[in-house]
C-alpha positions as CSV (number, residue, x, y, z in Angstrom):
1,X,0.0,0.0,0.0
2,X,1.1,3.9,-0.8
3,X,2.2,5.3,2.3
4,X,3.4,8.9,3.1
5,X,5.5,9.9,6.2
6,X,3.9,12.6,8.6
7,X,6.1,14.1,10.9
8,X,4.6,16.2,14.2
9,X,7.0,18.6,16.1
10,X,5.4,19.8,19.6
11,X,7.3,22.8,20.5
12,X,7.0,24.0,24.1
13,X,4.1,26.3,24.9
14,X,6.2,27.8,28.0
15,X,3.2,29.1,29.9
16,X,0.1,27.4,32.0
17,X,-1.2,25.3,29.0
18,X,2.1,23.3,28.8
19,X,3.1,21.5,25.6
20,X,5.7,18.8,26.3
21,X,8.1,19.2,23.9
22,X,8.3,15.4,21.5
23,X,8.7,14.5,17.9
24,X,6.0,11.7,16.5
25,X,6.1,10.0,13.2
26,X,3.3,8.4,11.7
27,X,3.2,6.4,8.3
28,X,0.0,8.1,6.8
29,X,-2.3,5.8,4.5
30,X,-3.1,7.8,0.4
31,X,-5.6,9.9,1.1
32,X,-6.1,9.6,4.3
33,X,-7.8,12.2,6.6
34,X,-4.7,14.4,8.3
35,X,-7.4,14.7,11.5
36,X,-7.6,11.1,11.8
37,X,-4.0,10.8,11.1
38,X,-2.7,12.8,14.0
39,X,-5.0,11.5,16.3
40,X,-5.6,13.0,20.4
41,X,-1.8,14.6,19.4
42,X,-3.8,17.3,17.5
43,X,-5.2,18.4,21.0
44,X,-3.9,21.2,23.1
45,X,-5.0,18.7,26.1
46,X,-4.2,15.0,26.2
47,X,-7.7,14.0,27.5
48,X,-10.8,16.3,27.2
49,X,-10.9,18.8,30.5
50,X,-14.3,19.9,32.8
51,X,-14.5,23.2,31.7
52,X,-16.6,26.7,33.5
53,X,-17.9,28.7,30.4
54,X,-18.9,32.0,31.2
55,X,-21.5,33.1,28.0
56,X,-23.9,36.0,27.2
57,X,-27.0,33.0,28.8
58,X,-24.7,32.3,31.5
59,X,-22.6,29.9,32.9
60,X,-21.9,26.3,32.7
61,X,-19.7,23.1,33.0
62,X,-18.5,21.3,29.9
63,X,-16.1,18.5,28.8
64,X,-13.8,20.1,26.5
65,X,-11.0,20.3,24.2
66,X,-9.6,22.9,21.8
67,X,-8.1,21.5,18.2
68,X,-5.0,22.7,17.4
69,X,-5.7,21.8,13.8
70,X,-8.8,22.9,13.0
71,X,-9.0,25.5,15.3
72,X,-12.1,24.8,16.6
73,X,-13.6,24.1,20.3
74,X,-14.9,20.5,20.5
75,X,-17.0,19.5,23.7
76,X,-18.1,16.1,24.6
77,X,-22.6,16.2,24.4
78,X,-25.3,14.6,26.0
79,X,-25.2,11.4,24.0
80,X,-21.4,10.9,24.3
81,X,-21.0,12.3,21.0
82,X,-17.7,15.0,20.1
83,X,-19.1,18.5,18.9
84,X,-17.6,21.4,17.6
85,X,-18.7,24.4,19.6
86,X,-20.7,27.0,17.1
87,X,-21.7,30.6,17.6
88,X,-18.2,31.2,19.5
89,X,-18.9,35.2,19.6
90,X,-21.4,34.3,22.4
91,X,-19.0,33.0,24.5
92,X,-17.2,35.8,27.3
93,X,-14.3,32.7,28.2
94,X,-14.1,28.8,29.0
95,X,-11.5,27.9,31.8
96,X,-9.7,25.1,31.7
97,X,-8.6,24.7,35.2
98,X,-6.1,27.9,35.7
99,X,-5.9,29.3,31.7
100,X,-8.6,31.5,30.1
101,X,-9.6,30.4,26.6
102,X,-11.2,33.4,24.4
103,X,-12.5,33.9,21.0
104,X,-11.3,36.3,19.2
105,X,-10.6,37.5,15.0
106,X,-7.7,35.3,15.5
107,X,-9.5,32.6,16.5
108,X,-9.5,30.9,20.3
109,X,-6.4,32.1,22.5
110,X,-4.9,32.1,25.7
111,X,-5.2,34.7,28.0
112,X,-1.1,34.4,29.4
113,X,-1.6,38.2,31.2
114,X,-4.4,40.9,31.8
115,X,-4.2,44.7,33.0
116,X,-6.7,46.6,33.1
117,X,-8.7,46.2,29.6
118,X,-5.1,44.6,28.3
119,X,-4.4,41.2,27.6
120,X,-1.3,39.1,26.7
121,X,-2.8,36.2,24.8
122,X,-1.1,33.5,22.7
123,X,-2.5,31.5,19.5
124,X,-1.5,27.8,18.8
125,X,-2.2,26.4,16.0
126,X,-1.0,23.1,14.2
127,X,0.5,23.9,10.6
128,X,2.5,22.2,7.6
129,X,6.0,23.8,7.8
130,X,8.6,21.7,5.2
131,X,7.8,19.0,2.8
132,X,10.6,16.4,1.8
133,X,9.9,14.7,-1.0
134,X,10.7,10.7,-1.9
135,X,11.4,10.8,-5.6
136,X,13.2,7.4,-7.7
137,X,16.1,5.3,-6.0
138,X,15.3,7.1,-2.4
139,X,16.4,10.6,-3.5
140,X,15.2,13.2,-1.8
141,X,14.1,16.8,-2.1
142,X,13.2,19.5,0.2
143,X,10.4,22.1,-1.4
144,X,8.6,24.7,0.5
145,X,5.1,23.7,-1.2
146,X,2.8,22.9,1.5
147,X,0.2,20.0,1.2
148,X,-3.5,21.2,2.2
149,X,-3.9,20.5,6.0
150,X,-7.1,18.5,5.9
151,X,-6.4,15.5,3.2
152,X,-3.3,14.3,2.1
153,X,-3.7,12.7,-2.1
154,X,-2.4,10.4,-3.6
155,X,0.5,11.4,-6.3
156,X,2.6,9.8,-8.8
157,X,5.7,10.3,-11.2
158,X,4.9,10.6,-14.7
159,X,6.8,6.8,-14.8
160,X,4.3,5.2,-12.2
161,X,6.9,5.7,-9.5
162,X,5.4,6.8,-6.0
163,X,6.6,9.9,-4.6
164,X,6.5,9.6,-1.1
165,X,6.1,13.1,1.3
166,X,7.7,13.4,4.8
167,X,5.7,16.3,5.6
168,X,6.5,18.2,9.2
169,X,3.6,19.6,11.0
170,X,4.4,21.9,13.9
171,X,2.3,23.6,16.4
172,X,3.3,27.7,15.5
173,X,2.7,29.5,18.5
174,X,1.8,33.4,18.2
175,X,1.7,36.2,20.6
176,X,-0.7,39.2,20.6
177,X,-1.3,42.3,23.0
178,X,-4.9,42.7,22.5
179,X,-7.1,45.7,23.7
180,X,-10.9,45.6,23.6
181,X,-11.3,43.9,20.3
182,X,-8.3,44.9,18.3
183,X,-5.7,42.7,18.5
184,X,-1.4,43.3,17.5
185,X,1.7,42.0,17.3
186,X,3.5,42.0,20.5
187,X,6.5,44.5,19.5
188,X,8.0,47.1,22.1
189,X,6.1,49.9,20.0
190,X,2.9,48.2,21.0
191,X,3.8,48.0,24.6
192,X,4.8,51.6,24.2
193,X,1.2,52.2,22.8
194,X,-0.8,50.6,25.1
195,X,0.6,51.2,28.5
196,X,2.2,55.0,27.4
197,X,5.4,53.9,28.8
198,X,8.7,55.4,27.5
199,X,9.9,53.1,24.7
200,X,13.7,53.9,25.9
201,X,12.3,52.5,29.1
202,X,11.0,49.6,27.7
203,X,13.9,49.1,25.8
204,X,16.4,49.3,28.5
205,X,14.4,46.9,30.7
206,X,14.2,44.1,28.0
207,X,17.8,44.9,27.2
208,X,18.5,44.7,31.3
209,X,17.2,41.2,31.2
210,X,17.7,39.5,28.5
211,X,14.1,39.0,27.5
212,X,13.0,37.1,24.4
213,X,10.0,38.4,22.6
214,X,9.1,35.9,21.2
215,X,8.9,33.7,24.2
216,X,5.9,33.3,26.5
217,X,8.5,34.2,29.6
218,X,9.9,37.4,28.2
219,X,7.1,38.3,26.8
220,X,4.9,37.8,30.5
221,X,7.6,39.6,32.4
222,X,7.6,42.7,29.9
223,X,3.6,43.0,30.1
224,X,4.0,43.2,34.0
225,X,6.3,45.4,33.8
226,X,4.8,47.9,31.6
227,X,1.6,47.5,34.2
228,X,3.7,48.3,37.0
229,X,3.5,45.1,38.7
230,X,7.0,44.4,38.5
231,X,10.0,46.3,39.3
């Protein structure tokens, strides 16, 4: 049978929702259903968590689970069946024990930090990153043409000869500073923006200590900083 190689690369969340940081292969079946493929690893949680939803009709208590995939919400319903949560705007947050989940135009996020009206939140998502390609007598090729995310087809060489794909799925991880609605990238202009805080200040103080912006750590310390809850 045709088979293509799928390789997953967790990287490490580095905040409450923790990613352990492995590496799974999996021989994928022609055409098979990349979902199906990956399995409970395309979960942000290993097993689906009891939830508090806090929504424009209330509250409530779910079993839940967030796709990195798909980017949907899934809950577990009455009748034991899996769901995918719909009219998302309606919902204010779902906790999963000690992380805030919201929706927002980038989809569901983290809530990492919060000031005020300000948040530090963080979107994780599982996407196709390099594709190395099997050609004739086990050569192979690296191309930056991404396969689509949901179905993996079945391809051939002009001669007959499978091509086989080792394709490397990772889960990207990206920050935002969001206030009310609008949401940006989490540069030291934006902290300057939103808190109104000297950007020579900022500057020094990530400078100071080392901080990497692009890491859930850094990034935490400088948004308490800026809100004046660290020194």
């Amino acid at each position: 049978m045709k088979k293509y190689v799928l390789t997953l690369i967790f990287l490490a969340a580095g905040c409450s929702a923790v990613l352990a940081q492995k590496k799974i292969t999996m021989n994928v079946r022609t055409g098979q259903n990349v979902n199906e493929a990956l399995s409970n690893s395309r979960f942000l949680f290993p097993e689906f968590q009891e939830v508090m939803l806090a929504t424009k009709k209330g509250s409530g208590q779910a079993r839940m689970n967030y796709n990195m995939l798909t980017g949907v919400m899934l809950f577990i319903g009455e009748n034991g069946d899996t769901l995918a949560l719909t009219n998302p705007d309606d919902i204010f947050s779902i906790r999963f024990g000690q992380s805030d989940f919201i929706h927002t135009s980038k989809g569901y996020v983290e809530v990492l930090a919060t000031a005020g009206h300000i948040r530090l939140v963080v979107s994780r998502r599982i996407k196709p990153a390099t594709v190395k390609q099997y050609g004739a007598y086990g050569m192979t090729t690296s191309t930056a043409a991404i396969e689509n995310a949901a179905v993996i087809s079945d391809k051939a060489t002009p001669d007959g000869l499978t091509i086989n794909r080792e394709i490397t799925y990772a889960v990207v991880q990206t920050f935002y500073l969001q206030s009310g609605k609008s949401l940006g990238p989490v540069t030291e202009k934006n902290f300057q923006k939103n808190f109104g805080k000297n950007k020579d200040i900022i500057s020094s103080y990530v400078k100071e200590h080392d901080l990497d912006l692009k890491q859930a750590a850094g990034l935490i310390r400088l948004f308490n900083f800026c809100a004046g809850e660290e020194d």
